[in-house]
C-alpha positions in Angstrom: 81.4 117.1 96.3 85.0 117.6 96.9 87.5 115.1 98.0 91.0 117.2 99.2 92.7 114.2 101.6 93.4 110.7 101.7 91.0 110.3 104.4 88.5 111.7 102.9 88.7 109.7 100.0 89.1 106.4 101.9 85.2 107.4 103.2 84.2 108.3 100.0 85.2 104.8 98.5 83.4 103.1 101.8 80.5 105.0 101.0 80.7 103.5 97.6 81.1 100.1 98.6 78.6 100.3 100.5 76.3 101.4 97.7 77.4 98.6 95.6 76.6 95.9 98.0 73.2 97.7 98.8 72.2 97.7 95.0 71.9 100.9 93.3 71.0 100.4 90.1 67.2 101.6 88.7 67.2 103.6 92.1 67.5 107.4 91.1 68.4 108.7 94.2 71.4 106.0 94.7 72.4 106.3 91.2 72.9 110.0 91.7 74.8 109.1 94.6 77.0 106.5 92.9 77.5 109.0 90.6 78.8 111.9 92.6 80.7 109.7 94.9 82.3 107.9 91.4 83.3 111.5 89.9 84.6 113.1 93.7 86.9 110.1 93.5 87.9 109.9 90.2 88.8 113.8 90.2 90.6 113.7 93.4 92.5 110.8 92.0 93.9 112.4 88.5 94.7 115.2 91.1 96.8 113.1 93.3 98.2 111.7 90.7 97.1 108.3 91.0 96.6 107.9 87.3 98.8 110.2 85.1 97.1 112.8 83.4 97.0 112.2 79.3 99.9 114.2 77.4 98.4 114.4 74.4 95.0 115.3 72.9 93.7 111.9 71.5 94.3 110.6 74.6 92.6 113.4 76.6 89.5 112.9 74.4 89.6 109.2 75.2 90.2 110.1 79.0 87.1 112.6 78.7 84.8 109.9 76.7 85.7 106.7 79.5 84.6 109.5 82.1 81.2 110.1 80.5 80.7 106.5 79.4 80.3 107.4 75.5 80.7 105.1 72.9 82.9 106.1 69.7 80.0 106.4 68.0 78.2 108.6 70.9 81.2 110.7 71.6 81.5 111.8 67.0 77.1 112.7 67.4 78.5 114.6 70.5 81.3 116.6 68.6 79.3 116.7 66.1 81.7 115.4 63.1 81.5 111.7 61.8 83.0 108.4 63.4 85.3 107.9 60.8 86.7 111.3 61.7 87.0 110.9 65.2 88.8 107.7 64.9 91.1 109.5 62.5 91.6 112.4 65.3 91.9 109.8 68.2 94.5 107.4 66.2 96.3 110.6 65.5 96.0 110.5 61.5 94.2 113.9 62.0 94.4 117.0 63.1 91.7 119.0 65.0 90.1 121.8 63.7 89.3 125.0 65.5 85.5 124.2 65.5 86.2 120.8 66.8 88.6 122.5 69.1 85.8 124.7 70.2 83.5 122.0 70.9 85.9 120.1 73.0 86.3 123.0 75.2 82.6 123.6 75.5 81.1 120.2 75.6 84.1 117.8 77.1 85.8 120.3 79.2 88.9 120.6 77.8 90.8 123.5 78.4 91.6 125.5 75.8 95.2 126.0 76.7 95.4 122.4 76.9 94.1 121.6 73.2 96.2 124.6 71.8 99.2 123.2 73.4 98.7 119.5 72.0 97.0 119.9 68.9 
């Protein structure tokens, strides 16, 4: 799903609301819904500029983790490297490496022109 106007994402939040006061949890189908309808938003959103997009590379991470609902902890058995790393990397006491780098382009979505420019 796409959301390219205002309109469109004044629906999209109705249609949200709506799921919310229905109840959606433990039911698969709404969940997917609540889900799609969540992301639509929240992408058309960062577009709009509702919410500025992160300038730096800790912060992307951190934008990138919120989205997926990881944990710290989640988010370092994701990338692969340990917490106490990560925490290094996302307080900005470490750099990234290029295999990290490579992993946040292939598992977070990161592009890679962003993470060369802000690494």
């Amino acid at each position: 799903m796409t959301i390219s106007t205002p309109q469109e994402c004044t629906a999209a939040l109705a249609q949200l609301d709506h799921l919310i006061a229905l109840g959606f949890e433990g039911i698969p189908e709404r969940e997917q819904e609540f889900d799609r309808l969540a992301r639509a938003i929240e992408a058309y959103q960062l577009q709009a500029g509702y919410f500025p997009k992160p300038t730096t590379l800790p912060a992307m991470i951190e934008l990138k983790r919120q989205q997926r609902q990881l944990k710290q902890k989640e988010l370092a058995q994701l990338l692969e490297v340990p917490a106490g790393r990560l925490s290094q990397i996302l307080s900005g006491k470490r750099r990234v490496t290029m295999d990290l780098a490579r992993k946040l382009y292939e598992r977070l979505d990161i592009s890679p022109e962003f993470i060369l420019k802000t690494a």
